[in-house]
C-alpha positions in Angstrom: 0.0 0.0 0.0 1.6 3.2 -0.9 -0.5 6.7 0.7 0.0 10.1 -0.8 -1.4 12.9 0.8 -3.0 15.0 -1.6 -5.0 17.7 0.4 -4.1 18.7 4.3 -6.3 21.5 6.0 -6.9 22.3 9.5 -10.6 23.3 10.9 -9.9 24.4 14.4 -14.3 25.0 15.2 -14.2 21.1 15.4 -10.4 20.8 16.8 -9.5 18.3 13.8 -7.5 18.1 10.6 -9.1 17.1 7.4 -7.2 14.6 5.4 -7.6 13.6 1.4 -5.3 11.3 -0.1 -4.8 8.5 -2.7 -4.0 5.0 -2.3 -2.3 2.5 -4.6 -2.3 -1.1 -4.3 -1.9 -4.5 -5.1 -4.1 -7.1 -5.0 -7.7 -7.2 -2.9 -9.1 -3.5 -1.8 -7.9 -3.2 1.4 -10.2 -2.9 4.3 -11.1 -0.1 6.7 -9.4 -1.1 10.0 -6.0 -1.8 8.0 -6.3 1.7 6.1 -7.1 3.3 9.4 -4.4 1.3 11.1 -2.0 2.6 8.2 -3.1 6.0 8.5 -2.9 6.4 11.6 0.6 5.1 11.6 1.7 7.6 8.8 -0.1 10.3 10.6 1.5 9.6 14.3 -2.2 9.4 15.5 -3.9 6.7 17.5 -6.0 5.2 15.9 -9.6 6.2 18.1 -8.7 9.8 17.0 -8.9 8.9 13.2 -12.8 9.1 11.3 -12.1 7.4 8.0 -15.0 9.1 6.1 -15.5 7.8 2.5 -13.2 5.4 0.2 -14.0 5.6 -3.5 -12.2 3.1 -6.0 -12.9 3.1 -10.0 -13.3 0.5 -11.3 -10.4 -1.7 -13.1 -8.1 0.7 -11.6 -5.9 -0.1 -8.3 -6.6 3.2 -6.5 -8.7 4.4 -3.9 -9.4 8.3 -3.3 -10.4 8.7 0.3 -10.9 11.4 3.5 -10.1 10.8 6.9 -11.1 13.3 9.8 -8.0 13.3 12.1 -9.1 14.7 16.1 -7.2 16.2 18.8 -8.6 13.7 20.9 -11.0 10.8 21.6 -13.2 13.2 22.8 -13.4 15.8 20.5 -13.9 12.8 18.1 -17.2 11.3 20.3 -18.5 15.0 20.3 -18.1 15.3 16.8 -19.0 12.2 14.8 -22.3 10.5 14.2 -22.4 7.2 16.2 -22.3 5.2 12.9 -19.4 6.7 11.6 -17.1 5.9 14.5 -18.3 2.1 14.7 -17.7 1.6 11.0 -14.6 0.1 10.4 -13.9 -1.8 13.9 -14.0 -5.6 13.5 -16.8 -7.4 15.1 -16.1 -10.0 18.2 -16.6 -13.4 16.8 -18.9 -15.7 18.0 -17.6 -19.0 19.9 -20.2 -21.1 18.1 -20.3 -20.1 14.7 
């Protein structure tokens, strides 16, 4: 996976930065959690402070063209963001049965 950040601006009314970038890759479409744990990383943010907000791919091409809301902190973040938004992307406990 190989990020570049294309657009970088800071909205301090909702104490975040707002991210767009590109991302090339091989294979499968990545998932959420591991472009959230890869941002996060590239970022030097945790990653409850990161609100990955929409991931658009073309088709036949191996690029995705997303945003990411980055917050000051875990509050600000739980203040912020819709309730959906923040439990998109973590995985789901499995079930012992199934």
């Amino acid at each position: 996976m190989e990020f570049e950040i294309t657009n970088d601006k800071r909205n301090e009314l909702l104490m975040r930065r707002e991210v767009d970038y590109t991302l090339r890759f091989t294979g499968p479409t990545p998932s959420r959690v591991q472009i959230g744990a890869k941002l996060a990383a590239i970022l030097n943010v945790k990653e409850n402070q990161i609100a990955l907000d929409s991931l658009r791919t073309r088709y036949g091409r191996m690029e995705l063209k997303g945003k990411v809301r980055v917050y000051d902190s875990d509050e600000a973040r739980q203040k912020t963001e819709r309730s959906y938004l923040t439990a998109r992307g973590i995985p789901k406990p499995k079930e012992e049965g199934a």
